[in-house]
Each structure stands twice: as C-alpha cells, then as structure tokens.
DRENVOMI-292094 format. One line per field, with one value per residue (C-alpha): residue in one letter; x, y, z. Coordinates in Angstrom, 1 decimal, always signed. Layout:
REM DRENVOMI-292094
kolke <- [A	...]
xx <- [X	...]
yy <- [Y	...]
zz <- [Z	...]
REM end
This chain:
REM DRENVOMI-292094
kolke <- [X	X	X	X	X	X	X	X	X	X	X	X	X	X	X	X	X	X	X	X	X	X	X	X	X	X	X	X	X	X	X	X	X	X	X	X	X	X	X	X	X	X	X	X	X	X	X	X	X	X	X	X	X	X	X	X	X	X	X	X	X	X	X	X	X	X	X	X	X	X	X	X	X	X	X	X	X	X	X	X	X	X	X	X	X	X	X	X	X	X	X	X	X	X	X	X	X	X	X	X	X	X	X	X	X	X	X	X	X	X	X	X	X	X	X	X	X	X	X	X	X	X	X	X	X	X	X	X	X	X	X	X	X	X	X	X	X	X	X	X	X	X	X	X	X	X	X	X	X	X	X	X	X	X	X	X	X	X	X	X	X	X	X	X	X	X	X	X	X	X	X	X	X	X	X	X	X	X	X	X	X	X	X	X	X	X	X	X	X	X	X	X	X	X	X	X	X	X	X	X	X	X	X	X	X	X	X	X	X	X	X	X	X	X	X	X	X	X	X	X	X	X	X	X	X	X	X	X	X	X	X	X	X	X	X	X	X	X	X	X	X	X	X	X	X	X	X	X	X	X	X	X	X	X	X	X	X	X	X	X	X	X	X	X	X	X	X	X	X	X	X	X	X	X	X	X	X	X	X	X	X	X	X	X	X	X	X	X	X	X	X	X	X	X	X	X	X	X	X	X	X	X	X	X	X	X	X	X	X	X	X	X	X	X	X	X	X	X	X	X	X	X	X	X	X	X	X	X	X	X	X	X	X	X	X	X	X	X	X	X	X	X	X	X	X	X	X	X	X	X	X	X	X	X	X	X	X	X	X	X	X	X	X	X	X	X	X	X	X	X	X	X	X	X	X	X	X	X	X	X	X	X	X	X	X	X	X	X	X	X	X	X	X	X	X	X	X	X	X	X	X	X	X	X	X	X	X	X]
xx <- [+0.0	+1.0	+2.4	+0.1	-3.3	-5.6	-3.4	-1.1	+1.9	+3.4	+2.3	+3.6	+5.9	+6.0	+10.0	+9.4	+7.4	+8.9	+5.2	+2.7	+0.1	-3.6	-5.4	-8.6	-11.3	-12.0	-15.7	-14.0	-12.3	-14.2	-13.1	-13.1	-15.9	-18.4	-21.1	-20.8	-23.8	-22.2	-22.2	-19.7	-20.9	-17.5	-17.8	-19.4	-15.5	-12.8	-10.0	-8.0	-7.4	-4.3	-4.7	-4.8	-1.3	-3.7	-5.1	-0.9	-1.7	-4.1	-3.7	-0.9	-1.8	-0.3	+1.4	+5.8	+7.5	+9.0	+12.6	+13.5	+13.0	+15.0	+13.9	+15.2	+16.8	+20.3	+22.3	+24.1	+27.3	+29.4	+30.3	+33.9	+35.0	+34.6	+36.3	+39.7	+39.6	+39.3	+42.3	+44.1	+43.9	+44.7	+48.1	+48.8	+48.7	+51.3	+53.5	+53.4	+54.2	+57.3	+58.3	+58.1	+60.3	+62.8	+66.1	+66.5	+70.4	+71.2	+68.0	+68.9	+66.5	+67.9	+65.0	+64.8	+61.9	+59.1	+57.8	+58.6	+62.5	+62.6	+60.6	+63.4	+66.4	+66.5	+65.6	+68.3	+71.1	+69.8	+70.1	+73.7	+74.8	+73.2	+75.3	+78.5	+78.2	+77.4	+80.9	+82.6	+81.4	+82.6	+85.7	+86.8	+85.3	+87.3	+90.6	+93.0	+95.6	+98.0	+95.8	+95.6	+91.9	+91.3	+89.0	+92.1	+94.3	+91.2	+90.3	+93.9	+94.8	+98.9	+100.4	+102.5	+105.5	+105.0	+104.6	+107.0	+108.0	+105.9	+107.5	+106.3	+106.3	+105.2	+102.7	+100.7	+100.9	+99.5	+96.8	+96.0	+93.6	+91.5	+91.4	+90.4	+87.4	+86.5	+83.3	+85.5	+86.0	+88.8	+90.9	+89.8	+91.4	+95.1	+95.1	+94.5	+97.5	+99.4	+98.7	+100.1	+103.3	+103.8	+103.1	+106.1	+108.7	+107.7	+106.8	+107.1	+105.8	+102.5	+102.9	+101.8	+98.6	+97.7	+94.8	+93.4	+93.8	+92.4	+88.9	+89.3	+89.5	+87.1	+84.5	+86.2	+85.5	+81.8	+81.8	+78.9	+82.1	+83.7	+87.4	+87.1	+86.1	+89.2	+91.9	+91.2	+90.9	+94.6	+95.7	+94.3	+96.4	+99.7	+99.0	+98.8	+101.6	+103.8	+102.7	+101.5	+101.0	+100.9	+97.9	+96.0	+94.1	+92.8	+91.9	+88.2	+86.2	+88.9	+88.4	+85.2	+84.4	+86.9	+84.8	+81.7	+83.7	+84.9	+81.7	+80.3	+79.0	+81.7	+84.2	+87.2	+86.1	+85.7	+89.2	+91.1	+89.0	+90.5	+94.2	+94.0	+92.7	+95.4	+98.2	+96.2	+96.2	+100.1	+101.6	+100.0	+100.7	+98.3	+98.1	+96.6	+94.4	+92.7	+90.7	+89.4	+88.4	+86.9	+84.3	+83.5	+82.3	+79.6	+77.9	+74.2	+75.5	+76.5	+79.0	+81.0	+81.1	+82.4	+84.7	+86.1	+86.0	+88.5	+90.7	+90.5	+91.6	+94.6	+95.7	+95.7	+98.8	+101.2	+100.8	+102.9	+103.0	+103.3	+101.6	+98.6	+99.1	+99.3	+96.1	+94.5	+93.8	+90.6	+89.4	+90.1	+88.2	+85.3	+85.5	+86.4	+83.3	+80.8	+81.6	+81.3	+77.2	+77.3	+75.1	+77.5	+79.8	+82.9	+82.7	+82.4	+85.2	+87.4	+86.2	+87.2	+90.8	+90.9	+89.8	+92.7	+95.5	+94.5	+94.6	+98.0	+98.8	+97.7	+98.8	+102.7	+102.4	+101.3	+104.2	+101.8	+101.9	+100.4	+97.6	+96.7	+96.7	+93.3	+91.5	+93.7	+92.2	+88.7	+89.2	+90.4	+87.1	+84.9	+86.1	+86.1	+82.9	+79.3	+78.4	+77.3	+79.7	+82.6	+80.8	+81.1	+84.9	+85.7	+83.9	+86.0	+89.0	+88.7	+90.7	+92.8	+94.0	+97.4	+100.3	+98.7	+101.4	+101.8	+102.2	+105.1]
yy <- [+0.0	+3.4	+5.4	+8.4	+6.4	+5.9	+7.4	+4.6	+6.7	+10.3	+12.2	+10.9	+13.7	+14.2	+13.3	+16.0	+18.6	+18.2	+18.7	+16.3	+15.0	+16.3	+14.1	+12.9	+10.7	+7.7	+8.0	+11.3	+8.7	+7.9	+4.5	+3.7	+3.0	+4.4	+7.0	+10.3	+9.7	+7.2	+7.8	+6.0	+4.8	+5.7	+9.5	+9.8	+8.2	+10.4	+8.3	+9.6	+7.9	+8.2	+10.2	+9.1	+10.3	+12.0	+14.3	+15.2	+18.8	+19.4	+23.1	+22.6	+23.3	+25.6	+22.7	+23.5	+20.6	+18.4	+16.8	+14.0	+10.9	+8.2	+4.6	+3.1	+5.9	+6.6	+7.1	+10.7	+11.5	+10.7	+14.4	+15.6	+15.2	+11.1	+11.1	+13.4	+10.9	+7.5	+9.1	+10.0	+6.6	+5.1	+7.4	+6.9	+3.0	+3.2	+5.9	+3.1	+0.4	+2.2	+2.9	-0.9	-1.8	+0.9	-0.3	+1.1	+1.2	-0.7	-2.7	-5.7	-8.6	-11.4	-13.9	-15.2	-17.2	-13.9	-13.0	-9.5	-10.7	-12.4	-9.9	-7.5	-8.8	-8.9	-5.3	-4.4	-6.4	-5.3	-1.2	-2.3	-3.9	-0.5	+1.4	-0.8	-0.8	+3.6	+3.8	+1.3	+3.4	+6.5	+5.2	+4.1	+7.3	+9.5	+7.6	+8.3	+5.6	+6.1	+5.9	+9.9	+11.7	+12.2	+15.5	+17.7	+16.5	+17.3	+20.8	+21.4	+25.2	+25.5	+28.7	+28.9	+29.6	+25.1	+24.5	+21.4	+20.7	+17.9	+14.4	+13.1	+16.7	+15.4	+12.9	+15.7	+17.9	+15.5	+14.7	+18.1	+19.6	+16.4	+16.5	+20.0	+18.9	+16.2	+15.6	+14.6	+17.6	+16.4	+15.8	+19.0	+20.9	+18.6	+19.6	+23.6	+22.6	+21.0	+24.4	+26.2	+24.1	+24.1	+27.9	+28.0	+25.8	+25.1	+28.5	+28.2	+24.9	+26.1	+29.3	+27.0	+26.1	+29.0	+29.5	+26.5	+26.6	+29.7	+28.5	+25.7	+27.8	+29.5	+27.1	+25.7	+29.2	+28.9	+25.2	+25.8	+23.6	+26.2	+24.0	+24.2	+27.6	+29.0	+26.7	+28.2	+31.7	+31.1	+29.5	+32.5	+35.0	+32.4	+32.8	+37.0	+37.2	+35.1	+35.7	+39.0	+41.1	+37.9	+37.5	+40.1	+39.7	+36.7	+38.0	+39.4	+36.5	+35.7	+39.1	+39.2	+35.8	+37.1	+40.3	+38.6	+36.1	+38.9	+40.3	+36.7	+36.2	+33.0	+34.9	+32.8	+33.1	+36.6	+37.1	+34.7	+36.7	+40.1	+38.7	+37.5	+41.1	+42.8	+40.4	+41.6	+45.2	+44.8	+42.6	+43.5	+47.1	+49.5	+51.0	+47.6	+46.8	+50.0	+49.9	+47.0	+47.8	+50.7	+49.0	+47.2	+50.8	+51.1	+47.5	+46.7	+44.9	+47.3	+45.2	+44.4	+48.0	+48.4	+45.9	+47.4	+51.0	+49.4	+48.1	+51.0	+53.5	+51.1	+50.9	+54.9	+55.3	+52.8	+54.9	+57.9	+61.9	+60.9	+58.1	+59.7	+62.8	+60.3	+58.7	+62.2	+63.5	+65.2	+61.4	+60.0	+62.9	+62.8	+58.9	+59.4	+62.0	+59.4	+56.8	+59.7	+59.4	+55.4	+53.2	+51.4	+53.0	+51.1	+52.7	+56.1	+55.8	+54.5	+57.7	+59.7	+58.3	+58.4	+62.5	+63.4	+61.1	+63.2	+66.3	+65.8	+64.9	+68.3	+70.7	+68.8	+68.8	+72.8	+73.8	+76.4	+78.7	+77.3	+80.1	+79.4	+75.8	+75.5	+78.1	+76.5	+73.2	+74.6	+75.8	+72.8	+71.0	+73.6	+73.5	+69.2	+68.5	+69.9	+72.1	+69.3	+66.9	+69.7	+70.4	+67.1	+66.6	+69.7	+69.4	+66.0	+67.6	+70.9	+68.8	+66.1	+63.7	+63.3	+60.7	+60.4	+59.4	+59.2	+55.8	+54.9]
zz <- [+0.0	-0.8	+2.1	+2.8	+2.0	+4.5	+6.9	+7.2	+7.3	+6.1	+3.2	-0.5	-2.3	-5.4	-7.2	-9.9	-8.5	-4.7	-3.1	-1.2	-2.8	-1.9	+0.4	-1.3	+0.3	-1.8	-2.9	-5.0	-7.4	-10.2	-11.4	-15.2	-17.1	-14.0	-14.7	-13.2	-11.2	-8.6	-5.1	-3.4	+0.0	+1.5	+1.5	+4.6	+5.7	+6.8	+5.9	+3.5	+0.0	-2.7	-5.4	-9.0	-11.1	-12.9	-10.5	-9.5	-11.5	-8.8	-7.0	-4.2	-0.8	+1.5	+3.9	+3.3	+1.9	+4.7	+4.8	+4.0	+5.6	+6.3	+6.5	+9.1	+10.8	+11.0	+14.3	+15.4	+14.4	+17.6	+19.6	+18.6	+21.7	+21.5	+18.3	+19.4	+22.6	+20.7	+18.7	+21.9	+22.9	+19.8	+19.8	+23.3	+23.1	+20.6	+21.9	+25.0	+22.5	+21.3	+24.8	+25.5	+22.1	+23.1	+25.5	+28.6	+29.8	+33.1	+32.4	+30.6	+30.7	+32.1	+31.3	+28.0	+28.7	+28.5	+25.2	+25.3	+26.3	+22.9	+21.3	+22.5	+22.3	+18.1	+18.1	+20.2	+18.5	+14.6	+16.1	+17.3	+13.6	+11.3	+13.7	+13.7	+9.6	+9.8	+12.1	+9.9	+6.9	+8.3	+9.5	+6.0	+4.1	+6.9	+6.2	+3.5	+1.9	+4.7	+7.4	+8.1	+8.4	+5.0	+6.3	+7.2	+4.0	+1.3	+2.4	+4.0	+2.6	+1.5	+1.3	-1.0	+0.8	+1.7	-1.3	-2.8	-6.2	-8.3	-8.1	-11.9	-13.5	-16.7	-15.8	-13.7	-16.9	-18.9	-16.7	-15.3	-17.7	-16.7	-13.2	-13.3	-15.5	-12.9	-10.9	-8.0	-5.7	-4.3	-7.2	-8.8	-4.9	-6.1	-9.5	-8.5	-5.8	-9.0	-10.9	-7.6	-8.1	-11.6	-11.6	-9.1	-9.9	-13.7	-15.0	-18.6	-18.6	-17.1	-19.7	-23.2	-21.2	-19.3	-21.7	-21.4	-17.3	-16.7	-18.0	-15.6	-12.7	-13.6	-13.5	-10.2	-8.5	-9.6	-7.6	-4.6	-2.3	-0.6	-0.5	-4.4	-4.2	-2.0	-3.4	-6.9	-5.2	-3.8	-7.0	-8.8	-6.3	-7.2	-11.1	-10.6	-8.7	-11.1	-14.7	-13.5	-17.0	-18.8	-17.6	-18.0	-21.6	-19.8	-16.9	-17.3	-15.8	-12.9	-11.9	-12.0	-9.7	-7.2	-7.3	-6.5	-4.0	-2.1	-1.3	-0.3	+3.5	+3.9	+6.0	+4.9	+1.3	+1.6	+3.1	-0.1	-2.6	-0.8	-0.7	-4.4	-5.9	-3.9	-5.3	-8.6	-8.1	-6.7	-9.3	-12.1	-13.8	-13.0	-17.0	-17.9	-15.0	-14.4	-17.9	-16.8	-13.7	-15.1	-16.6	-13.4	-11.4	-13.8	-12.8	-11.7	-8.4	-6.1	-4.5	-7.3	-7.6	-3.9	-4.2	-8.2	-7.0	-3.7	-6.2	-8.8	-5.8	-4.8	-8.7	-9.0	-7.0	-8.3	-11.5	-9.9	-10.7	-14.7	-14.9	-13.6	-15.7	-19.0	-17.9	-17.1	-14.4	-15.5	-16.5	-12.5	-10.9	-13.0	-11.9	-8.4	-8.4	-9.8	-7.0	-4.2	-4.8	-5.0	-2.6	-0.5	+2.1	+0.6	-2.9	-1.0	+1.3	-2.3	-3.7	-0.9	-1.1	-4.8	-4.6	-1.7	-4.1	-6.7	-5.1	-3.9	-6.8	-8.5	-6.1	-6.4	-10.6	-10.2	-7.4	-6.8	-3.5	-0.4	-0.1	-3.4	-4.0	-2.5	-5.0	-7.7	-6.9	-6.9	-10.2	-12.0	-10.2	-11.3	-14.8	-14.9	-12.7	-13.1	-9.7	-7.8	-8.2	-8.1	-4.4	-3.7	-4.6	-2.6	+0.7	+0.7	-0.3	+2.3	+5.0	+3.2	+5.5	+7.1	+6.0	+2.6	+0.7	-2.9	-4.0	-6.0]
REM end
C-alpha cells in the first residue's frame, strides 16, 4: 500500500514537483468506465485515499515541503569530543608500545623465557649492527691511503711559501687539464695545488697552457664547495703574482668571480678573494688593470662596484706623478666623483681616497703657493665636474687627511 493512504503513514511527495500530494477521500475517485452519477458509500469516511497520477496537477496546498525521511533511521554522528579521545587513545597505546620496544640502559632482561624478552632482544642487536656498519662506513670514508683523516688533508689550505716541487712533472701535466674537468672535488682541490706548483717551480711549462687553465678555474670558483672555491681563489692569487701582466688579456672572468667572492657572507672566502685582488692590483701594472676595472664601477651589483672602485683606488697610486698625468687627471676625478654618490659605504670611502690622491697629486704637478693651491684646486674642479659633483669633490678635499702618501 501506498504510504500516505488511509493514513497509514506520512504524506507521498511528489520526485518531480517536490510537493505532497492532496489528500482525497476515496468515494471522490471515479473508477473507469463508471457513470458520473455514482455515489460512493465511503464519503461519509474520513480516511483519507491516494490520489490518481492524474489528478498530481491538482492546486498545491499551502502545507511547506517536509525533509527527507530516512527509513530506518540513521544514528548521530558521535560528539567531537569522543572522536579526538578514541584518537588520543589510539596514539597513546602506541607511543606506549614504542616505549616498551625501546632499550632502557642498566635494564637488561635477564629472562629469556618472557615473550617480550625475545621480542626485544632482536631489536636491540639489529640497532647495534646498522650502527657498527654507519661507524665502519665513516671510518673508512674518513681515512686516506695512509691511514691519516682524509677531512684535514682534502680541504687542507697551503700557502705557497710550503709548497713542494711535483715528483712526476710530466705525468701531472699530462693529466692536469683532466682533473680540473672532474666531478670529484677532491681531485679538482690537487690539481688547483698542482697548478700552484707548476706555476712555481715550472713557470714556462704552465705558460703553453695557461689559456686552457684559466677557464678551468674559472669554472672551479663557480663550484657551490667552498674547499674548491678558496683553493682556486689562492691559485688565482699564485697565477697573478707570477705571470702577472701575462695574464692580463685573460683576466676578465677571474676578476670578475673574485669580485663577486669577495663580497660573499663565507668569512674565509671573503678574506682569499680580498688577498688574491690585492696580489692583482700589486703585481699586475696599473696601466693595464685600471681599464678593466673601469668598466667594473659602472655595474648593476653594487657590490661588485664596492669591491672594483676598492681596487681602482689602490691601482691609481702605483701609477705615480706621470703616470697619472698620462692617464689624465681630468678622466680620475670625474670617476672618483661618480663613486662619491654610490650606494654602498665602501665605494664612498674608495672615492674619498681616490679624490685626496689626486689632489695631492695636483697641487705637487702645479708647485703652486700654499695660499693658493686650494682656489687652484677649486678651479680645475669647477672646470672638470658639473656644480654638484665639483661640491662634492671639494667638501671632501677641504681637510685632506694626514700621512697620505703618494704611491710609488
């Protein structure tokens, strides 16, 4: 029987229309082939009947659409507060499972008889073995051929004064452009040492394959390894302070790595990058560095152009009273003027130096009097800088330090 007739149960919905179907009593149904005359003896009977799909366009009524009901009826949800404890539990049982598995020192089991004894006693001797393999494993990785910790004798740093001559000069030769293309960090820090020596005791050896070298170090002061990175910084200082102008048409992209290295946050990085552009600034003649250096104060990262303007200012006075005047001295303080307004403090204080060496350097080419070497100075500013930058030069220049000496 249809739910909803003769009140045996809630109203029937509708699935298309989503509303309950009007109550009708029964003697209202016509059946088929009836007259229209028929009384049905039921009307006088409240009970509700079913109505015919037929008579489903009927006018709604005003009763809301109930929910949904479910047959039989589900159970709650359990509270959140049940679930987060069952979970508790669940997590606190095996927290307490691990505890048992764990071993406790000073509390051996002495039984072997118990099931947790036995169940304990395999766990503890496999965690003994994995370590006694990891220790073996770092034991042999830690020792060299000769029984010495491998650590200190891969990233140990030589100065060059300790350096030794090559046993097999030839053999390293030939095999030196390979180990310097290696994967191996290791062998990559002996053959930058091998460079050191040949550089040293094998000059003109080294000299045929410079070209081919420098490249190579290149690429080894680009390695992320900071051993790799400071042996070829130190090689790099060895190669300027031997070949020194040799050097120099091949110098671009060392110079600019130990730029960048210099200003790196590794502290002993920083300090091998600083030594190796001062043996470059010392060695090599100021003429042919300072061009290139040049076009280093005009880069996009501020700190390479702290670091160049550093090395430009330390370059200027190696050139001396002529040297300076052949390179112009209009061209230096129009440089030195340029770096006065840069971001970084370092370029400034360069700047500052640069401005006072060429002021000296001016008032001793003039041999003017003392009383007028100042408005003398002025002048030639004046004359060389736009207003603002000429200000610049001269509040700088008003009280030149002492024991500035020109550099010779």
């Amino acid at each position: 029987m249809v739910p909803g007739a003769h009140g045996l149960g809630p109203p029937v919905f509708d699935g298309a229309r989503h509303r309950p179907w009007p109550l009708v009593p029964l003697c209202h149904v016509r059946p088929l082939g009836s007259s229209m005359g028929t009384s049905c003896p039921a009307a006088s009977s409240s009970t509700p009947a079913s109505p015919p799909r037929s008579l489903t366009s009927a006018s709604p009524t005003s009763r809301p659409p109930s929910p949904t009901i479910f047959w039989p009826p589900q159970p709650p949800p359990p509270p959140i507060w049940a679930i987060m404890r069952f979970q508790g539990e669940k997590m606190s049982g095996k927290a307490l499972r691990d505890l048992n598995v764990l071993p406790v020192p000073g509390l051996e089991r002495k039984t072997d008889g118990s099931s947790k004894g036995s169940f304990i006693r395999p766990y503890i001797e496999n965690s003994n073995e994995k370590v006694d393999k990891c220790l073996n494993k770092v034991s042999e990785a830690s020792l060299g051929n000769n029984g010495v910790e491998a650590g200190n004798s891969e990233v140990e740093y030589i100065d060059s004064e300790n350096l030794t001559d090559l046993s097999d000069v030839d053999s390293s030769l030939n095999t030196l452009l390979t180990r310097l293309d290696s994967k191996d960090w290791v062998l990559i820090c002996e053959a930058l040492n091998n460079v050191r020596q040949l550089a040293i005791y094998h000059k003109e050896k080294l000299l045929e394959m410079l070209g081919t070298v420098i490249p190579l170090m290149v690429k080894s002061l680009k390695n992320p390894r900071s051993a790799v990175c400071k042996t070829a910084i130190m090689t790099s200082a060895d190669i300027f302070k031997i070949y020194s102008d040799s050097v120099v048409d091949s110098s671009d992209p060392l110079l600019l790595q130990l730029l960048l290295k210099s200003s790196q946050d590794k502290r002993f990085v920083c300090e091998a990058a600083e030594t190796a552009l001062i043996a470059m600034t010392t060695c090599i003649s100021p003429s042919l560095l300072l061009p290139k250096l040049q076009s280093y104060l005009k880069n996009k990262n501020p700190r390479i152009r702290a670091k160049a303007s550093m090395c430009f200012s330390r370059s200027v006075p190696r050139l001396g009273l002529e040297g300076i005047k052949a390179y112009g001295i209009d061209k230096l303080i129009q440089i030195a003027a340029s770096q006065l307004s840069d971001q970084l403090p370092e370029s400034r204080e360069a700047a500052r130096t640069l401005a006072l060496e060429l002021q000296t350097v001016y008032e001793n080419s003039h041999a003017l009097p003392s009383e007028d070497s100042a408005s003398s100075w002025e002048a030639f500013c004046q004359a060389k800088l736009s207003p603002l930058s000429a200000q610049a030069i001269l509040r700088v220049t008003s009280t030149p330090k002492e024991g500035l000496v020109l550099g010779c």
